[in-house]
N, C-alpha and C positions, 0 to 999 in steps of 0.2 A: 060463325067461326071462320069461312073460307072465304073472305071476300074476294081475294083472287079469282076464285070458280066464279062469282057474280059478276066480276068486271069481265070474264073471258067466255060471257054465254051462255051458263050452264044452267038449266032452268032453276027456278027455286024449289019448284016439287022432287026435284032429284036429288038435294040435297038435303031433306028433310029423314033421310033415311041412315039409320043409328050406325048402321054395319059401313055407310059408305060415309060415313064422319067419322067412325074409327079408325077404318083404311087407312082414309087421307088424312089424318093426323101421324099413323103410324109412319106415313111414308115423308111426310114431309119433315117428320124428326129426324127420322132414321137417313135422309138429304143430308142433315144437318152435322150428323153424327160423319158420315162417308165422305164429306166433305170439308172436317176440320182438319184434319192431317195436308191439307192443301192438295191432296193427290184422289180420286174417286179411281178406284180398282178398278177393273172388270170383272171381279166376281161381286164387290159392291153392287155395283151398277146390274149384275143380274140379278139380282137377290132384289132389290127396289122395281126391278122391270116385273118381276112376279108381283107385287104387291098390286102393282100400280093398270096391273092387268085386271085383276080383280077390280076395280073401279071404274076401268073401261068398260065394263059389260052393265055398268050400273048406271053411264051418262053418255051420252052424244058425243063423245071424244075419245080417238084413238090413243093408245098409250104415250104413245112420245109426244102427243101434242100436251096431255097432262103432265109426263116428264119435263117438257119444254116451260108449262105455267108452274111448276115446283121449284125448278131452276132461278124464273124471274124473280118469285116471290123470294126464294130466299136471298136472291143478289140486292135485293128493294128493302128488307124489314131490316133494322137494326135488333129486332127483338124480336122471338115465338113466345111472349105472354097473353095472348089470346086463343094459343093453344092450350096452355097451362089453365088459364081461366076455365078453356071448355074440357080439356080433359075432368078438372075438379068437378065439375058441376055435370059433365053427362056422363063418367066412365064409373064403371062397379071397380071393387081393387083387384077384381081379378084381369080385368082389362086393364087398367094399370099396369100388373104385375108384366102380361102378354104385350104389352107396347113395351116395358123397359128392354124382356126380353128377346124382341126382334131388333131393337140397338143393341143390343149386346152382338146378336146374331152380324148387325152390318160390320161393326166393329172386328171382329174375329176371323171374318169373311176373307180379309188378303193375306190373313199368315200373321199377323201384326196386331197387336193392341197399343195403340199410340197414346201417349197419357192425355194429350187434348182429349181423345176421344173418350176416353174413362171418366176425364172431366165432367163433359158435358153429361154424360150418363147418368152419371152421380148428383149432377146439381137438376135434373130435369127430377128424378126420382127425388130426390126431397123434394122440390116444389109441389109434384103431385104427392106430398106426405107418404111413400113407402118407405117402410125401416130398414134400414141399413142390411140385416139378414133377408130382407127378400132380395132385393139388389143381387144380394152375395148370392144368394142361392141360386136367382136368374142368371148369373152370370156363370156359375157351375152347370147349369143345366147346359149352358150356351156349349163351354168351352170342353164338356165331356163329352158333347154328341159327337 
């Protein structure tokens, strides 16, 4: 699913591990999410440096240099369907649900919910098949805390 991590080093035994394919799925949506508004916060940006910290402790690379391969790859793909592919096929729906709701979390993070960014949100959760009510509810839980 990460070929990025594969062209930038990362051994393949490191990536064979479910919790550090979650992460980096989470973090490179949640990129995607922080960065539709054309503008990445600084509470964005800290809120993904948590994440992406958690994945540094799991591979041979400092967080900003993973920051740095998340960045390219998403400047490179025209499309995150082989996220989607792999969310389908490796995540339960409750890691689904916990991926939609840490987009919501980046989303909500500057003060602002930008409709781009509700966009994406929405169309990522239907792909990965959640129903409209968990969305909603993920996004209550988001925007209550």
């Amino acid at each position: 699913m990460f070929n990025f991590f594969k062209k930038n080093n990362v051994p393949s035994a490191e990536l064979k591990d479910k919790s550090l394919d979650f992460n980096l799925t989470r973090s490179v949506l949640a990129y995607e999410v922080a960065r539709t508004d054309g503008d990445i916060s600084n509470e964005e940006l800290s809120i993904l440096i948590e994440e992406i910290k958690k994945i540094s402790t799991k591979v041979t690379k400092d967080h900003t240099e993973i920051l740095n391969i998340i960045e390219k790859s998403s400047s490179e793909n025209i499309s995150f369907h082989e996220y989607i592919v792999g969310v389908n096929k490796n995540f339960s729906k409750d890691e689904k649900i916990n991926l939609i709701q840490f987009m919501w979390e980046i989303a909500y993070s500057d003060g602002h919910l930008d409709v781009n960014e509700e966009r994406l949100i929405r169309r990522v959760a239907d792909l990965i098949m959640l129903k409209n009510i968990e969305v909603l509810k993920a996004k209550d839980n988001v925007k209550n805390s």
